[in-house]
Residue frames relative to the residue before (quaternion, step in Angstrom):
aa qw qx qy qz dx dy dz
X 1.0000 0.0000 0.0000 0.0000 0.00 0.00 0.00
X 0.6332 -0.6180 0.4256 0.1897 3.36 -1.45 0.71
X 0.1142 -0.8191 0.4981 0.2607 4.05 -0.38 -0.35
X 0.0558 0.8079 -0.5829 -0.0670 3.52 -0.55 0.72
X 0.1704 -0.7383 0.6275 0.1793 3.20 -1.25 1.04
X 0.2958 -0.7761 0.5515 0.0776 3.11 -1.59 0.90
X 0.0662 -0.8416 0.5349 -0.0348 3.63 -0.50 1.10
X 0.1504 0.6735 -0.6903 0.2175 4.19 -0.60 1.00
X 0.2953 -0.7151 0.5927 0.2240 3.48 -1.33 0.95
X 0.5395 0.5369 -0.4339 0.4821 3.35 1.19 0.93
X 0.2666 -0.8396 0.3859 0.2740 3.58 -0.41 0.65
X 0.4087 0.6101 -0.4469 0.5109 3.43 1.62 -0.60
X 0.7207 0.3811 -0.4348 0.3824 4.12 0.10 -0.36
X 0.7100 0.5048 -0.3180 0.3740 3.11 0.56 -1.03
X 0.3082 0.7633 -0.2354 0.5167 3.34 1.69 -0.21
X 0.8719 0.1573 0.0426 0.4618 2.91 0.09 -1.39
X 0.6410 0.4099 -0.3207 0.5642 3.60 0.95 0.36
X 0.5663 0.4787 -0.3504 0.5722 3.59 1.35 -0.39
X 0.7933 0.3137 -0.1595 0.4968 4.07 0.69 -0.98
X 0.6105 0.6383 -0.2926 0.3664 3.56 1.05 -0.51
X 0.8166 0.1848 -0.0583 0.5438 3.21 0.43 -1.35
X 0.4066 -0.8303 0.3344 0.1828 3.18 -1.23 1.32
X 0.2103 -0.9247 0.2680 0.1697 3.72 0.82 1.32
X 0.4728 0.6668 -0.3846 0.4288 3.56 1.69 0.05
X 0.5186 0.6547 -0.2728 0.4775 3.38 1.63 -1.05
X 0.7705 0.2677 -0.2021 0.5421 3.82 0.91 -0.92
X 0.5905 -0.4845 0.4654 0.4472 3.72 0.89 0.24
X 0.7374 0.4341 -0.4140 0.3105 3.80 0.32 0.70
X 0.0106 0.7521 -0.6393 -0.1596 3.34 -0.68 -0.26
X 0.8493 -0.4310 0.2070 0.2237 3.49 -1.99 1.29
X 0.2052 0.8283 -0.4057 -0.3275 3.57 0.36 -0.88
X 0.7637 -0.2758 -0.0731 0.5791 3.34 2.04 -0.25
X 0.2987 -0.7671 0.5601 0.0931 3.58 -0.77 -0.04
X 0.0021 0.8084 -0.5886 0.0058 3.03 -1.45 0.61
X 0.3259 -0.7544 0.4853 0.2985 3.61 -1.02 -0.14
X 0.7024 0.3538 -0.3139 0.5320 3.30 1.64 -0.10
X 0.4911 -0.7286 0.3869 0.2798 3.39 -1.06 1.07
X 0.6362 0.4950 -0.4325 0.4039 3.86 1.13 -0.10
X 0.5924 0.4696 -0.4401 0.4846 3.75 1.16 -0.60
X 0.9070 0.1163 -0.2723 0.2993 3.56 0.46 -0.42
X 0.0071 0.7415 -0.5152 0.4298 3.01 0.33 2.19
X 0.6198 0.6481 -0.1372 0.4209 2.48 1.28 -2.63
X 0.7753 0.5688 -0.0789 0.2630 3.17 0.58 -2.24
X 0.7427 0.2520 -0.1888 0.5909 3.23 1.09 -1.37
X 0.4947 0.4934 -0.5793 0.4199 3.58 0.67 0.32
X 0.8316 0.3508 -0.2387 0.3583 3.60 0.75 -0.59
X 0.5346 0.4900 -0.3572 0.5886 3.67 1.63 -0.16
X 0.3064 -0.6973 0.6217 0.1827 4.11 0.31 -0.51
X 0.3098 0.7751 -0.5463 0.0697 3.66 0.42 0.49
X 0.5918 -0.6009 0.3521 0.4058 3.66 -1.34 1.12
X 0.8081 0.1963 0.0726 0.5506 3.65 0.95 -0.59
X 0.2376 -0.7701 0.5822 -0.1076 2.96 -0.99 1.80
X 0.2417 0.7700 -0.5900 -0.0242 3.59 -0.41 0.73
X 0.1074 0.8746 -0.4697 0.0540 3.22 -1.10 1.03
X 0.5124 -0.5963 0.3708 0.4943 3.87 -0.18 0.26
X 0.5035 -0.7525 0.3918 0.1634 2.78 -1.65 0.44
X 0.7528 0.1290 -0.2080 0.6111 3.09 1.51 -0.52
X 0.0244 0.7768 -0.6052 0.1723 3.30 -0.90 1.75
X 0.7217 -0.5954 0.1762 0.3061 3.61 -1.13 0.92
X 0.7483 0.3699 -0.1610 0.5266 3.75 0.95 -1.22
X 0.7576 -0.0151 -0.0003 0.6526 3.98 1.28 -0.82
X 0.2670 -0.6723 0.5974 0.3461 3.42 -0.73 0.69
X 0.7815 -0.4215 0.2819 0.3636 3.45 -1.91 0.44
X 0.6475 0.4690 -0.3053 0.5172 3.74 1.10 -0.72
X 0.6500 0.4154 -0.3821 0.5089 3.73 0.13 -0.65
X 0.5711 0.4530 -0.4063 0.5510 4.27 0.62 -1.01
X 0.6719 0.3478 -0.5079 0.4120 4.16 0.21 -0.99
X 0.4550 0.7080 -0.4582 0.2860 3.67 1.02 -1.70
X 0.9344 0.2138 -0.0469 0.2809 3.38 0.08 -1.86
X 0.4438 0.5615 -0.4639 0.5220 3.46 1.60 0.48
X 0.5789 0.5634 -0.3631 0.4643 3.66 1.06 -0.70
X 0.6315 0.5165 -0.3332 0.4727 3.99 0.98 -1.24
X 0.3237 -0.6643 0.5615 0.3725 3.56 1.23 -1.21
């Protein structure tokens, strides 16, 4: 199976994209989530998931500058 982390400074989404959609069905499975965009940097710098999805426009890092700097490492 795949891992997909899932990142929204809203928590009602992440919510609902973590409980909603059935990710075994597509070959994946959760490995973590957050709602803030520095803890999950931390996280997916340190879990390696195949697949990052996150919003784009969030308060402390938008979604491109967080991919920007997991990509720099």
């Amino acid at each position: 199976m795949l891992s997909v982390y899932i990142v929204d400074d809203e928590k009602l989404i992440v919510d609902e994209l973590v409980g909603f959609i059935r990710w075994e069905d597509y070959g994946f499975y959760v490995c973590g989530h957050s709602t803030d965009a520095c803890v999950a940097r931390r996280e997916i710098l340190q879990l390696k998931p195949n697949l990052v999805i996150s919003d784009i426009s969030m308060d402390e890092m938008d979604g491109f500058e967080l991919l920007k700097s997991i990509k720099d490492g």
